[in-house]
C-alpha atoms as one frame of an Amber mdcrd trajectory, in Angstrom:
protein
  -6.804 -53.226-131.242  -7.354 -49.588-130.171  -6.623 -48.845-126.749  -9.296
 -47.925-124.133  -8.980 -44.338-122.214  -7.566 -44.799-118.820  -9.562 -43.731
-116.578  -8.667 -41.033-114.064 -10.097 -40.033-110.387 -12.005 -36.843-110.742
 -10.249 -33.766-109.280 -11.503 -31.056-107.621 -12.559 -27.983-108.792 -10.331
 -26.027-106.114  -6.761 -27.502-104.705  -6.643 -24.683-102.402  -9.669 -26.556
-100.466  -7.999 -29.313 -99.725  -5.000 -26.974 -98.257  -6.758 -24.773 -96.258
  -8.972 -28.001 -94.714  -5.087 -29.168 -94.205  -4.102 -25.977 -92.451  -7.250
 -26.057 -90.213  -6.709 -29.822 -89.021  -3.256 -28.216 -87.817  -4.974 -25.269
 -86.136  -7.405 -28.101 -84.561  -4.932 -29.426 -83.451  -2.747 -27.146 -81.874
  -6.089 -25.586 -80.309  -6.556 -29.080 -79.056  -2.963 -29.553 -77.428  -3.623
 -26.007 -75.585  -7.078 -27.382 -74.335  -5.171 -30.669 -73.098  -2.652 -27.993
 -71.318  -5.233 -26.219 -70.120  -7.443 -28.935 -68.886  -3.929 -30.652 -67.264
  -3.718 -26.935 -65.126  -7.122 -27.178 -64.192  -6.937 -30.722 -62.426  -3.867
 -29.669 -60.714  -5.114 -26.963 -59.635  -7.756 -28.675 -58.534  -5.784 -30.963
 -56.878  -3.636 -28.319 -54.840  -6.565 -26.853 -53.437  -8.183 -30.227 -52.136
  -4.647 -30.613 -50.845  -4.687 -26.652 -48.975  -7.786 -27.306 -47.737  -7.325
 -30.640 -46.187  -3.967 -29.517 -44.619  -5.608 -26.358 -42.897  -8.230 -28.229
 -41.509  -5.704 -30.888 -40.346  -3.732 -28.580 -37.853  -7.320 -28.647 -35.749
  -6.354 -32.549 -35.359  -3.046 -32.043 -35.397  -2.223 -33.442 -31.760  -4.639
 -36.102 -32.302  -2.763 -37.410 -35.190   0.467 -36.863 -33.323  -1.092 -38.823
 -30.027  -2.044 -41.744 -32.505   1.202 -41.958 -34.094   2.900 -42.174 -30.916
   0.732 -44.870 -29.387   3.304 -47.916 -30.219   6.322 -45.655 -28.770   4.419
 -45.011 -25.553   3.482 -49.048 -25.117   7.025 -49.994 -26.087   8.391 -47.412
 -23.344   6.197 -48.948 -20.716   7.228 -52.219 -21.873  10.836 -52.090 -22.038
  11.499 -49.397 -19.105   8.899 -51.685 -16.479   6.228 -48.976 -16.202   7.995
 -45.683 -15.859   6.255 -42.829 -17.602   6.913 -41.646 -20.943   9.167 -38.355
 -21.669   9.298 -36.893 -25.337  11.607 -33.369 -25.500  11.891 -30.947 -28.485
  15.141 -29.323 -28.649  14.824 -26.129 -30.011  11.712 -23.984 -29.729  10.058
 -24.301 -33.723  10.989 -28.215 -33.399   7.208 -29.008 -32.288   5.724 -26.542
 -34.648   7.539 -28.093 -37.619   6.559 -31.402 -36.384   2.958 -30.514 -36.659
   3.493 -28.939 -40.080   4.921 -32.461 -41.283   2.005 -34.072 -39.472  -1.229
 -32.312 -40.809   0.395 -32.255 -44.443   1.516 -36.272 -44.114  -2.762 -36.638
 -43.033  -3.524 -34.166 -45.901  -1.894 -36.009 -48.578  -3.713 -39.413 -46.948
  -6.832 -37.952 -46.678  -6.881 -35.906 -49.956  -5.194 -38.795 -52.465  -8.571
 -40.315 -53.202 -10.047 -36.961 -54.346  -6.322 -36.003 -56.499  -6.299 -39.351
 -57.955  -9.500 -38.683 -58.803  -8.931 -35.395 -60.578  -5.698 -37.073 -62.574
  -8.059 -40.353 -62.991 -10.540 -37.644 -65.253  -7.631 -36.217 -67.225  -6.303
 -39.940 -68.216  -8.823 -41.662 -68.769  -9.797 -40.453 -72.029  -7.011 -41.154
 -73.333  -7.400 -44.960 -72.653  -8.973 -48.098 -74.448 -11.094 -49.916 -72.409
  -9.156 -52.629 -71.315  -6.382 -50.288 -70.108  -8.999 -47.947 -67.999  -9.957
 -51.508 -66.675  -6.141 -52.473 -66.210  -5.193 -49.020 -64.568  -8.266 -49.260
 -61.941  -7.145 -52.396 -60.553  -3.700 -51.038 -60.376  -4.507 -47.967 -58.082
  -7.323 -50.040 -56.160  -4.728 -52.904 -55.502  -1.905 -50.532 -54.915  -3.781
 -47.977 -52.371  -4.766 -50.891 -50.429  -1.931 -52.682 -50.250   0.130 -49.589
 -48.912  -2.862 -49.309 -46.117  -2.126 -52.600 -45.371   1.246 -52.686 -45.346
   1.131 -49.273 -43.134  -1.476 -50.946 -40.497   0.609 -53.608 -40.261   3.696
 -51.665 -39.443   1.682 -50.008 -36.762   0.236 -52.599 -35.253   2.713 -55.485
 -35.297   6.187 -54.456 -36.153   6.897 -50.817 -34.587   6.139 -52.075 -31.026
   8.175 -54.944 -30.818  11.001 -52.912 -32.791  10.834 -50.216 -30.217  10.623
 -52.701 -27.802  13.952 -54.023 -28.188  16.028 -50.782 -28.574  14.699 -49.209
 -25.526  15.405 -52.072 -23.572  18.999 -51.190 -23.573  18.168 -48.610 -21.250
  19.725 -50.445 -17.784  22.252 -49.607 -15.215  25.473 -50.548 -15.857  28.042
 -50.452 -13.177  27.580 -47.053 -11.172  25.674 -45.081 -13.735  22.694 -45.690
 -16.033  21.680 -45.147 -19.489  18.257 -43.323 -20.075  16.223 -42.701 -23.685
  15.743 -38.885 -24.276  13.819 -39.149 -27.693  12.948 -36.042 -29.342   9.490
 -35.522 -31.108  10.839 -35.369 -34.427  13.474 -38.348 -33.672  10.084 -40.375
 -32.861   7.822 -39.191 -35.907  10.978 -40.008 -38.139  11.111 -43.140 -36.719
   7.053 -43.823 -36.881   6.677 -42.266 -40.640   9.938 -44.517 -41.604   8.498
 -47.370 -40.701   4.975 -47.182 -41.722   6.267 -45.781 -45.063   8.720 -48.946
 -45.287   5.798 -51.045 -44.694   3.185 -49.809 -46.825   6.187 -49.954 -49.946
   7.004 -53.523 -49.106   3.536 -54.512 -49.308   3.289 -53.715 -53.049   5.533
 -56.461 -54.446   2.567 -58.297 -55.522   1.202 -55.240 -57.645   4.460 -54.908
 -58.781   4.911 -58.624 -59.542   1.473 -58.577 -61.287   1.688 -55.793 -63.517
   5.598 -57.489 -64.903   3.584 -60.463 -64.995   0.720 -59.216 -67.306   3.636
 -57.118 -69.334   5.307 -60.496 -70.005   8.215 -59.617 -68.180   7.847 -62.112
 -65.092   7.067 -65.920 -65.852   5.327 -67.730 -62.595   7.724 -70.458 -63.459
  10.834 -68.085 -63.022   9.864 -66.779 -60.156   8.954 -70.386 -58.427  13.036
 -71.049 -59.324  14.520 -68.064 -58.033  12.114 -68.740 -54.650  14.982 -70.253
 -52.652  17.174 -66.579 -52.811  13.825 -64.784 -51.978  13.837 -65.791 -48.571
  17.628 -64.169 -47.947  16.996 -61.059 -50.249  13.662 -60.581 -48.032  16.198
 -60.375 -45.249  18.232 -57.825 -47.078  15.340 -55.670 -47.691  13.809 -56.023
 -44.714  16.787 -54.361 -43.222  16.817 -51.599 -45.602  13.496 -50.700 -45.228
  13.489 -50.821 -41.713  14.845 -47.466 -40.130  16.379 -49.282 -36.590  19.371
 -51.665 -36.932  17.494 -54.215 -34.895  17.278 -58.029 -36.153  13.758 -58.400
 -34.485  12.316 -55.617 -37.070  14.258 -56.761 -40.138  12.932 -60.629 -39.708
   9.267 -59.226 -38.572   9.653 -57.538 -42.539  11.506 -60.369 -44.020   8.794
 -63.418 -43.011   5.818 -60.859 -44.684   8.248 -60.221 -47.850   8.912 -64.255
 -48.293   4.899 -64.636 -48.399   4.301 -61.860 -50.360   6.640 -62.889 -52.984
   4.713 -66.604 -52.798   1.639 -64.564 -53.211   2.743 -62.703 -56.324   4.042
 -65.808 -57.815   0.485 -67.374 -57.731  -1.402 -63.645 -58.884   1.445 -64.239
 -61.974   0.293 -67.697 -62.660  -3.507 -66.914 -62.636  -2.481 -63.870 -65.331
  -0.812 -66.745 -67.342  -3.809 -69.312 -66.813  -6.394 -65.879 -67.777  -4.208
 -65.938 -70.981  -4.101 -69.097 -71.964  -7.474 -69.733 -71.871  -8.274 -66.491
 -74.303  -5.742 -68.608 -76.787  -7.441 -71.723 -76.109 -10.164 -69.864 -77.026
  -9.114 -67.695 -80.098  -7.472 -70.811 -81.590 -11.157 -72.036 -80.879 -12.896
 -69.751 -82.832 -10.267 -69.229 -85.902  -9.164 -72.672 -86.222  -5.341 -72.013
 -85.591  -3.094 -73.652 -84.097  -2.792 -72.941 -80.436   1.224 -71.060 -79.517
   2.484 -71.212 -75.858   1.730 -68.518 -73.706   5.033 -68.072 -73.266   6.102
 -67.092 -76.816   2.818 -64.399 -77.196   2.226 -60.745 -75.860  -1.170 -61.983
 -74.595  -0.715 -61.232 -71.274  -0.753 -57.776 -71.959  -3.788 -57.625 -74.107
């Protein structure tokens, strides 16, 4: 039986086409690795000059920022010495110049981190699906206000009672007494510490949520390891708090304990979210249904 011709795929007329179309996808490509360079420059850039300009306008408010700041150590002052007026000291002669240097950029990077996130947010988010630009939003939302909130709260309910309690072991003992002398940058160290401690602490649900939609965390893992939270909310509380006070480490540690409870429920609702798209998939495809526990589904 004679044997048909195989038949073969039409080549083209010129090889050296395909090669040079080869070589210019390379080209494209480096040129577009120098435009990502160049387009990375230009939102720092960007960025550092939102940050200038927000600092040099800062030193104008300067002492305002400084008076504001100080507001808990002056009330816990009153407090603890029964009324006597406040006394701050520098000890050297550029101490309350570098102090207001540390203040109006600490503003400047508060005030300006909407507009750099903003500038990074443009050179990212190309580079994402949808779901993760939707993922990473919530992230810096949740995150930014969480720190805020874990900074207000510093200010407002655990620096005063903190500084409360170590100035109150200002007192006469015997036929001499013991009087504060607290330097400016000794009380901004204190004041930035603090808030800064704060505002970190109050991320462990963010933190807790993004493991949790990774598939790292399990809501039922963390409900069993609930019973040590409570002491190694303690232990951080202390670390994060700059003074060696109890009264600040257990004003931080009761927060910590809820926050933890908190992310434990924010896990299960991102296990609940999932299970329901399964429910659903196995819905629509007819499969059977696998535990959330066993699937990457969290993630997706």
């Amino acid at each position: 039986m004679p044997t048909q011709p195989q038949a073969t795929k039409p080549v083209s007329s010129d090889d050296n086409v395909s090669k040079a179309a080869e070589h210019a996808n390379s080209d494209d490509a480096r040129m577009s690795f120098v435009e990502h360079l160049a387009e990375l420059r230009l939102r720092l850039r960007n960025s550092a000059i939102i940050f200038l300009v927000v600092m040099c306008v800062g030193f104008a408010f300067v002492k305002k920022f400084f008076w504001v700041l100080m507001r808990p150590t002056v009330h816990a002052w009153t407090v603890a010495l029964h009324g006597t007026e406040p006394k701050f000291v520098f000890t050297g002669p550029t101490e309350p110049f570098w102090v207001y240097t540390k203040l109006a950029m600490y503003g400047a990077l508060l005030l300006s981190s909407p507009f750099i996130f903003w500038e990074l947010w443009k050179f990212i988010a190309p580079g994402l699906y949808r779901k993760e630009k939707r993922m990473a939003l919530v992230v810096t939302v949740s995150s930014a206000l969480c720190f805020v909130g874990g900074a207000l709260f510093g200010y407002f309910v655990l620096c005063t009672p903190a500084l409360t309690y170590m100035l109150g072991f200002a007192e006469t003992i015997g036929d001499f007494r013991l009087d504060p002398m607290i330097t400016m940058n000794e009380a901004i160290g204190f004041m930035t510490a603090m808030l800064l401690g704060t505002g970190v602490a109050f991320e462990l649900p963010v933190i807790m949520g993004v493991l949790g939609w990774l598939g790292i965390v399990k809501a039922r893992m963390l409900l069993r390891f609930n019973k040590y939270a409570l002491i190694l909310a303690f232990v951080v509380g202390g670390v994060l708090t700059p003074g060696p006070d109890v009264l600040s480490q257990v004003l931080m540690a009761g927060p910590l304990f809820l926050l933890y409870n908190v992310s434990i429920l924010i896990v299960w609702m991102i296990e609940r979210a999932a299970r329901e798209r399964l429910e659903k998939l196995a819905k629509e495809t007819g499969a059977d249904l696998v535990p959330v526990e066993d699937t990457d589904l969290a993630k997706k």
